[in-house]
C-alpha atoms as a printed R data frame, in Angstrom:
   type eleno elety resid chain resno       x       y       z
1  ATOM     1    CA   UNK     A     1 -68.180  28.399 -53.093
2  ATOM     2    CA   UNK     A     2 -68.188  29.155 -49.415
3  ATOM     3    CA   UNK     A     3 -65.027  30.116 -47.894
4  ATOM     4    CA   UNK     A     4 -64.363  29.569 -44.191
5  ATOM     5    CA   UNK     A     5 -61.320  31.358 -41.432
6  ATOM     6    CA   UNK     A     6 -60.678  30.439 -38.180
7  ATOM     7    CA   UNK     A     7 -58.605  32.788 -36.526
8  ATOM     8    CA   UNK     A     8 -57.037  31.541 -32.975
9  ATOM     9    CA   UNK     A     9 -56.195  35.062 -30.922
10 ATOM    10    CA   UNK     A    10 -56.133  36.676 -27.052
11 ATOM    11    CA   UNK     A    11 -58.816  38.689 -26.368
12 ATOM    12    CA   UNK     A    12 -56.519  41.746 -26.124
13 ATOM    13    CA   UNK     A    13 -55.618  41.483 -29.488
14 ATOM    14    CA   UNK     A    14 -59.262  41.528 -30.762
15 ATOM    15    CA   UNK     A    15 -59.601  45.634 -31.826
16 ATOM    16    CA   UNK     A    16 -60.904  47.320 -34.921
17 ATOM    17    CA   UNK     A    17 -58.320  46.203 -37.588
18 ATOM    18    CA   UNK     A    18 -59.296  42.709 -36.709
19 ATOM    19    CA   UNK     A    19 -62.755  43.790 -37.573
20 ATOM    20    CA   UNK     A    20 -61.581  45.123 -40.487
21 ATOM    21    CA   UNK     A    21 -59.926  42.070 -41.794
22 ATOM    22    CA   UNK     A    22 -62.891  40.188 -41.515
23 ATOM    23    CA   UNK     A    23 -65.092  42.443 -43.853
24 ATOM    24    CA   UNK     A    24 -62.323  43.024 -46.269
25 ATOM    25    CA   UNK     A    25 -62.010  38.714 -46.404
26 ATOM    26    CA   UNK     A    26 -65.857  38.427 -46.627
27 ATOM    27    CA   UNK     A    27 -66.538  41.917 -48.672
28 ATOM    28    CA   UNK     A    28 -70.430  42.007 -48.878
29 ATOM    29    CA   UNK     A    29 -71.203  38.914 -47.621
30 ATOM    30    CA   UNK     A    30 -73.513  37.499 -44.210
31 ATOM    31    CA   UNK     A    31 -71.288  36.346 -42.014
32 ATOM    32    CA   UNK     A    32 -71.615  34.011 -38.811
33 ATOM    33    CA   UNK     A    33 -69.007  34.933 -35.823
34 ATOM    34    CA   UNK     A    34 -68.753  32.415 -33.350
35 ATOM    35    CA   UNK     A    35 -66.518  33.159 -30.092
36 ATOM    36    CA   UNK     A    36 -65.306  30.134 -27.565
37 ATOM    37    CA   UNK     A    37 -62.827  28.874 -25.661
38 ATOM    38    CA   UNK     A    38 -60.860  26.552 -27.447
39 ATOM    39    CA   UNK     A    39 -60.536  22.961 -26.722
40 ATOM    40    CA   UNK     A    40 -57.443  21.491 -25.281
41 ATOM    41    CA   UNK     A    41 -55.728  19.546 -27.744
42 ATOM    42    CA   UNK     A    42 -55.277  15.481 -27.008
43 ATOM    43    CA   UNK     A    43 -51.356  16.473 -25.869
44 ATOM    44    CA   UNK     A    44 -52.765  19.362 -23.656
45 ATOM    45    CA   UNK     A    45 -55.524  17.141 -21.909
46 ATOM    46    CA   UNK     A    46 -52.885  14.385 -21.374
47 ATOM    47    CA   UNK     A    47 -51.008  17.229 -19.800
48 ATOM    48    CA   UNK     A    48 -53.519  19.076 -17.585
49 ATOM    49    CA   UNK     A    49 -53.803  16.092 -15.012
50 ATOM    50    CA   UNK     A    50 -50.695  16.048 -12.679
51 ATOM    51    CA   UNK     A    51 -50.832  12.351 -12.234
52 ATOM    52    CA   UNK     A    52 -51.298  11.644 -15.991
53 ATOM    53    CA   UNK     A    53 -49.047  14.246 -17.073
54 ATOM    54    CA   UNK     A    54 -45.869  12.428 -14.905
55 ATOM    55    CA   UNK     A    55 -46.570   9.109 -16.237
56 ATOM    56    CA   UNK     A    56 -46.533  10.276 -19.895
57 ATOM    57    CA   UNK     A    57 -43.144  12.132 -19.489
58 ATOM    58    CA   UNK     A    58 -41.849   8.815 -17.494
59 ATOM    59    CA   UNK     A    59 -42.755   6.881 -20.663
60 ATOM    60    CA   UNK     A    60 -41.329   9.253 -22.658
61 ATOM    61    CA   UNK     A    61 -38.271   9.113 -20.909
62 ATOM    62    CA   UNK     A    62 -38.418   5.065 -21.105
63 ATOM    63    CA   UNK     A    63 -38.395   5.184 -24.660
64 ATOM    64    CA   UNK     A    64 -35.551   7.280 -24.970
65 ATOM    65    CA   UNK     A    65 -33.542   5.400 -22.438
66 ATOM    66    CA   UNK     A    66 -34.795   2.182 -23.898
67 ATOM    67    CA   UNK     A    67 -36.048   1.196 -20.583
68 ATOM    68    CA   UNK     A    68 -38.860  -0.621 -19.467
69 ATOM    69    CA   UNK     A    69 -39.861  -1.627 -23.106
70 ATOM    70    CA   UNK     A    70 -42.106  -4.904 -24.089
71 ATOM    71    CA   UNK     A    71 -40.714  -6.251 -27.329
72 ATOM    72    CA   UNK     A    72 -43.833  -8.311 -28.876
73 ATOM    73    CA   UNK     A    73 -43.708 -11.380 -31.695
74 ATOM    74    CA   UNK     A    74 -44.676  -9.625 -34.733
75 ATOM    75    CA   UNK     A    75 -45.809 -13.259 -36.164
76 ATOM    76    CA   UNK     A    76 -48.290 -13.541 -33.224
77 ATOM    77    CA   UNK     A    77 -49.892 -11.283 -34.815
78 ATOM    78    CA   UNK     A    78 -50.532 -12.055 -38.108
């Protein structure tokens, strides 16, 4: 059975009791430690661009207005 964690943190936060946790979750077992970045999630990229980030919060706002919708022929469709 192998048993997996990912643990999401701030570097500041990373100190002995993390450590700690680790070993007591994997008692006497290899373990592999990778550390990166994370990736931005699809919401996050969307957001990062200026340009993008102002149309998606325009269509947002469409949709909620009910503004500036298409309406399409389900039956054309099918």
């Amino acid at each position: 059975m192998t048993t997996s964690a990912t643990f999401r943190l701030s570097s500041d936060e990373l100190d002995a009791s993390f450590l700690d946790k680790v070993k007591s979750l994997f008692a006497h077992r290899e373990v592999e430690i990778i550390v990166r970045e994370p990736e931005l999630d699809e919401t996050e990229y969307l957001l990062s661009n200026s340009q993008t980030r102002e149309r998606l919060l325009e269509s947002v706002a469409n949709i909620r207005e009910g503004k500036n919708l298409i309406e399409l022929d389900r039956r054309a469709f099918q």
